[in-house]
GUNU-645481 format. One record per residue (C-alpha): residue number from 1; residue in three letters; x, y, z. Coordinates in nm, 4 decimals. Each point is the difference from the previous one (the first is absolute). Last residue first. Layout:
N
<resi = NUM | resn = ala | c1 = X | c2 = Y | c3 = Z>
...
% end
This chain:
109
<resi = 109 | resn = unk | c1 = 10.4953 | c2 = 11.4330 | c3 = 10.4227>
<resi = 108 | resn = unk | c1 = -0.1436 | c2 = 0.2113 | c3 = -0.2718>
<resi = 107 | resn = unk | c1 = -0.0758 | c2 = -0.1958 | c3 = -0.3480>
<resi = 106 | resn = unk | c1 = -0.1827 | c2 = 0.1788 | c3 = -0.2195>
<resi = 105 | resn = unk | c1 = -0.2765 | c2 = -0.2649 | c3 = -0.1460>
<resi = 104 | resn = unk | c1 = -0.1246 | c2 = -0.1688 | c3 = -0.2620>
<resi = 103 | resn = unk | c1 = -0.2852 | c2 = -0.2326 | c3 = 0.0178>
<resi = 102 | resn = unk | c1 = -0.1321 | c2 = -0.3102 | c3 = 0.0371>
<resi = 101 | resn = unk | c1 = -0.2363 | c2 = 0.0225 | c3 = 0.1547>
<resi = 100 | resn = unk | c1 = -0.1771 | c2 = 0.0341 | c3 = 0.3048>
<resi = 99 | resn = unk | c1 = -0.0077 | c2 = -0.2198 | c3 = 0.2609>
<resi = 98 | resn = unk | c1 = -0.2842 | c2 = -0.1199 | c3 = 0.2385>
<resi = 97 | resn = unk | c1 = -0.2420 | c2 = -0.2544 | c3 = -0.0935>
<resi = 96 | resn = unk | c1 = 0.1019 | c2 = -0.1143 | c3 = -0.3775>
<resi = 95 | resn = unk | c1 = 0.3178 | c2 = 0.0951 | c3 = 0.0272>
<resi = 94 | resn = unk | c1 = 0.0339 | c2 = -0.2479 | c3 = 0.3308>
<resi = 93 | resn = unk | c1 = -0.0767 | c2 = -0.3128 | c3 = -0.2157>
<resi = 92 | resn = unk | c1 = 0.2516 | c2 = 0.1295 | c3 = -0.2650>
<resi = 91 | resn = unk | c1 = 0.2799 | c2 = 0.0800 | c3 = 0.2755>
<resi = 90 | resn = unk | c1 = -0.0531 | c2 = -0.3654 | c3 = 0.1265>
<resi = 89 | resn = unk | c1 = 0.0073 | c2 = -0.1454 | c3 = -0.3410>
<resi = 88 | resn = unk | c1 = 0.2853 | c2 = 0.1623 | c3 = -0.1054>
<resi = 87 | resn = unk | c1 = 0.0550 | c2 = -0.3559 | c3 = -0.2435>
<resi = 86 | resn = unk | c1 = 0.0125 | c2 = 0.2521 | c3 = -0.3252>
<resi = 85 | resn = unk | c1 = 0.0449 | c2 = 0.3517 | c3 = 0.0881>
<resi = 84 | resn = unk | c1 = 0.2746 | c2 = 0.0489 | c3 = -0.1797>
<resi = 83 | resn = unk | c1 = -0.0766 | c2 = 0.4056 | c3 = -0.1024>
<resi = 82 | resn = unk | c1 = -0.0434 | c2 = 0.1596 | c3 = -0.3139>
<resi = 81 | resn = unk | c1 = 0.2611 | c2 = 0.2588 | c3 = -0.1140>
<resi = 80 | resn = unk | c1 = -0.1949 | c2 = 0.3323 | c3 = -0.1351>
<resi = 79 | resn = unk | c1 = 0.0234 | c2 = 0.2202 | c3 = 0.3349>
<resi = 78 | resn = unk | c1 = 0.3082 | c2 = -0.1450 | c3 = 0.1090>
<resi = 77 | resn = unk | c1 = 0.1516 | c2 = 0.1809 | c3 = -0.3704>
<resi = 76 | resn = unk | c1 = -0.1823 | c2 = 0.3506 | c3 = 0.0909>
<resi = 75 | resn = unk | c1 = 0.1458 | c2 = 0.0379 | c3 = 0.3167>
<resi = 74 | resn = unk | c1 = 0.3066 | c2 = -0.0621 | c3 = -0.1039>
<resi = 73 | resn = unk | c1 = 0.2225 | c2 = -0.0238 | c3 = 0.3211>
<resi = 72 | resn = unk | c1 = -0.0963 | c2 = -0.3887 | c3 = 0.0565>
<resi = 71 | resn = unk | c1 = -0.2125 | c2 = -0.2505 | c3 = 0.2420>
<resi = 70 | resn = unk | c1 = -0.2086 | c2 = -0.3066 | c3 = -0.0198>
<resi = 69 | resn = unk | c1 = -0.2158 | c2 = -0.2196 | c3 = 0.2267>
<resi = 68 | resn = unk | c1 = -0.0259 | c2 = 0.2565 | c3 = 0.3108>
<resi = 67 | resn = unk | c1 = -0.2834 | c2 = -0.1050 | c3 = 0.2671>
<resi = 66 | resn = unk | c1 = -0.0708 | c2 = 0.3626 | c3 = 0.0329>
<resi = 65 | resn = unk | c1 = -0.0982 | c2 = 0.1954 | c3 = 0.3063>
<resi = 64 | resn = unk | c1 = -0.1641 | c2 = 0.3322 | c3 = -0.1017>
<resi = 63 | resn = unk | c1 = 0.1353 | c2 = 0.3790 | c3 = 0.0673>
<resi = 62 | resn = unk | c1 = -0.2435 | c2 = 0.3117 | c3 = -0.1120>
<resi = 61 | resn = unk | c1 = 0.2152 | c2 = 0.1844 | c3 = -0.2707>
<resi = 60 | resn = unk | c1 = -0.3010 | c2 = 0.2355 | c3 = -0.0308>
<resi = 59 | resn = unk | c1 = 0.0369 | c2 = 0.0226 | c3 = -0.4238>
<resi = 58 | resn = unk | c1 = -0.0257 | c2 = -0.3598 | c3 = -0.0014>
<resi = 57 | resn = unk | c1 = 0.0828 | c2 = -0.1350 | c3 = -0.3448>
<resi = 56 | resn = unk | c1 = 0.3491 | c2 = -0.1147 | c3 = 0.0752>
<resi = 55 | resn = unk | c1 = -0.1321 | c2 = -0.1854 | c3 = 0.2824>
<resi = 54 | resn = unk | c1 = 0.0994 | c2 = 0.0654 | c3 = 0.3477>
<resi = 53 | resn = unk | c1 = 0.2843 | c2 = -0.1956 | c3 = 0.1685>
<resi = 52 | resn = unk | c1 = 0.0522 | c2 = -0.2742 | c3 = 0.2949>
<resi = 51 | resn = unk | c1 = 0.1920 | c2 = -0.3294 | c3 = -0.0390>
<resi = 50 | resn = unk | c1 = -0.0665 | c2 = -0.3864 | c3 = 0.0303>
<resi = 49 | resn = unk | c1 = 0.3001 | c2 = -0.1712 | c3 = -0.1435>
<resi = 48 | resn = unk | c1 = -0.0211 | c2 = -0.2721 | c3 = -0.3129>
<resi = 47 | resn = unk | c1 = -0.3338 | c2 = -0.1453 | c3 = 0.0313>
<resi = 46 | resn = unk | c1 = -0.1559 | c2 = -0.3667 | c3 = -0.0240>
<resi = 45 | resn = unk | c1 = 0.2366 | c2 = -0.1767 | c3 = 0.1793>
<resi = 44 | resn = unk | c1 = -0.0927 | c2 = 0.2046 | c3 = 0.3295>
<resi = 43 | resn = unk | c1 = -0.3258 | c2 = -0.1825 | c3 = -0.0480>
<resi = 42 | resn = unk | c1 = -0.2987 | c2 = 0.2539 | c3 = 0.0319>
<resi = 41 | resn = unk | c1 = -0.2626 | c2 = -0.0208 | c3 = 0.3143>
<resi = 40 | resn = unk | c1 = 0.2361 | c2 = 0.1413 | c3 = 0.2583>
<resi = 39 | resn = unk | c1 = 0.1229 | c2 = 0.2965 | c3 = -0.1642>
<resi = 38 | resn = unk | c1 = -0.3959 | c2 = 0.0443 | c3 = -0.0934>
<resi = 37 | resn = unk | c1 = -0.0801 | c2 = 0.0275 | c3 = 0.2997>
<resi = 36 | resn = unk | c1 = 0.2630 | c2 = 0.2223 | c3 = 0.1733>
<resi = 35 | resn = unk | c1 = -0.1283 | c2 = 0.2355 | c3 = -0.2765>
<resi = 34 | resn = unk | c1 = -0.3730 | c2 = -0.0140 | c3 = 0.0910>
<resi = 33 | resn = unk | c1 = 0.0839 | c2 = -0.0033 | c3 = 0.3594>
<resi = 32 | resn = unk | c1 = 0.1837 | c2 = 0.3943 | c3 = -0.0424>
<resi = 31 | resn = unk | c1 = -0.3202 | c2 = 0.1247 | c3 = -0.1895>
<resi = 30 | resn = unk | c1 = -0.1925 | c2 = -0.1321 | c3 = 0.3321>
<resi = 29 | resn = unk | c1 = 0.2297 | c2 = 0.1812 | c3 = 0.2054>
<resi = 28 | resn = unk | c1 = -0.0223 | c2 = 0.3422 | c3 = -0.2052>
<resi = 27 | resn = unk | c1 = -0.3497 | c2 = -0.0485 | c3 = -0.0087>
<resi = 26 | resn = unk | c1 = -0.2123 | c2 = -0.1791 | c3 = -0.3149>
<resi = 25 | resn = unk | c1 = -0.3212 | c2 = -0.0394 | c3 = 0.1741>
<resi = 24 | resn = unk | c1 = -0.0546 | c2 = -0.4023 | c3 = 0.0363>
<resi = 23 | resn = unk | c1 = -0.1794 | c2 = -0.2724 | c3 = -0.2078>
<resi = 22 | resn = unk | c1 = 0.3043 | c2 = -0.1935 | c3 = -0.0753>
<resi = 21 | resn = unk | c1 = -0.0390 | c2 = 0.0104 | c3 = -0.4070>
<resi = 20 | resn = unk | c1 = -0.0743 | c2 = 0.3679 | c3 = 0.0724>
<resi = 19 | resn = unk | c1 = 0.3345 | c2 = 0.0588 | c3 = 0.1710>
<resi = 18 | resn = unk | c1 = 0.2049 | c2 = -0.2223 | c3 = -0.2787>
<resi = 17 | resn = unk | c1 = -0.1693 | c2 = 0.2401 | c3 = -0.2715>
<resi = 16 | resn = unk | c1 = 0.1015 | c2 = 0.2928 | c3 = 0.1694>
<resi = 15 | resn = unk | c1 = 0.3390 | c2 = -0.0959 | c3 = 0.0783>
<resi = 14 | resn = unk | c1 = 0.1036 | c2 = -0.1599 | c3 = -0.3329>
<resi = 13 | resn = unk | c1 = 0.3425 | c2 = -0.1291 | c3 = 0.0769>
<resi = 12 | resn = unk | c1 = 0.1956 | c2 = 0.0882 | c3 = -0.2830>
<resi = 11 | resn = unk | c1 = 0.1089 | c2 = -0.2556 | c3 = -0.3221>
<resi = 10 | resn = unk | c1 = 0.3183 | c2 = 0.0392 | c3 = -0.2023>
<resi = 9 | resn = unk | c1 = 0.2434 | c2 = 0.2158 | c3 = -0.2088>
<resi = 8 | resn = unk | c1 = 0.2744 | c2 = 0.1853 | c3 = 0.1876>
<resi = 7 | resn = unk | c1 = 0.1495 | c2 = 0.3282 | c3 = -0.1092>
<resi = 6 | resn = unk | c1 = 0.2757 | c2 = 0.2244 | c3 = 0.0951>
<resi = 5 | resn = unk | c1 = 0.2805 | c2 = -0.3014 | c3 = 0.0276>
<resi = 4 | resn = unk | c1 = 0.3030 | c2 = -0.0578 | c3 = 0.2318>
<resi = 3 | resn = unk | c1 = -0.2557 | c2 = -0.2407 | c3 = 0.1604>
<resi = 2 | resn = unk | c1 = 0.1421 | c2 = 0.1567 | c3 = 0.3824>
<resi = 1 | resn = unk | c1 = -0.0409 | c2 = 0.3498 | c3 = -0.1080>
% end
């Protein structure tokens, strides 16, 4: 684990939403722009790491890319901690159009 820590706390690229906001089917290689996107459009000042988990909640385990903002091994502790997300302003413009979040997730990678 390269965090040293089972869950991250943060924003994932929205794939679906990000596909209809461009107007195209959401294929594997369109899925794939929507997250080299968004790494473009958000300040790397505005995000710890990027990393890739599944959120707690998600019985499928289906892997998202998170702009990580917080991350502990109490699940139930990152859940209730609010996040600095004051001056983000990139990763706030780009919640609005193509991330999710926040959320909790498992962190895998």
């Amino acid at each position: 684990m390269i965090l040293g820590y089972k869950y991250v706390k943060g924003y994932q690229v929205d794939e679906e939403r990000a596909c209809k906001l461009g107007e195209v089917d959401p294929t594997p290689a369109e899925r794939l722009k929507s997250v080299m996107v968004a790494s473009r459009m958000i300040d790397r000042d505005d995000y710890m790491v990027t990393a890739v988990g599944y959120q707690v909640t998600d019985d499928e385990k289906t892997r998202k890319f998170i702009f990580v903002l917080d991350f502990g091994d109490d699940c139930d502790e990152l859940m209730k901690r609010e996040l600095d997300i004051v001056g983000k302003d990139s990763l706030l413009q780009a919640a609005e159009f193509i991330l999710s979040g926040p959320f909790v997730y498992v962190y895998v990678n």
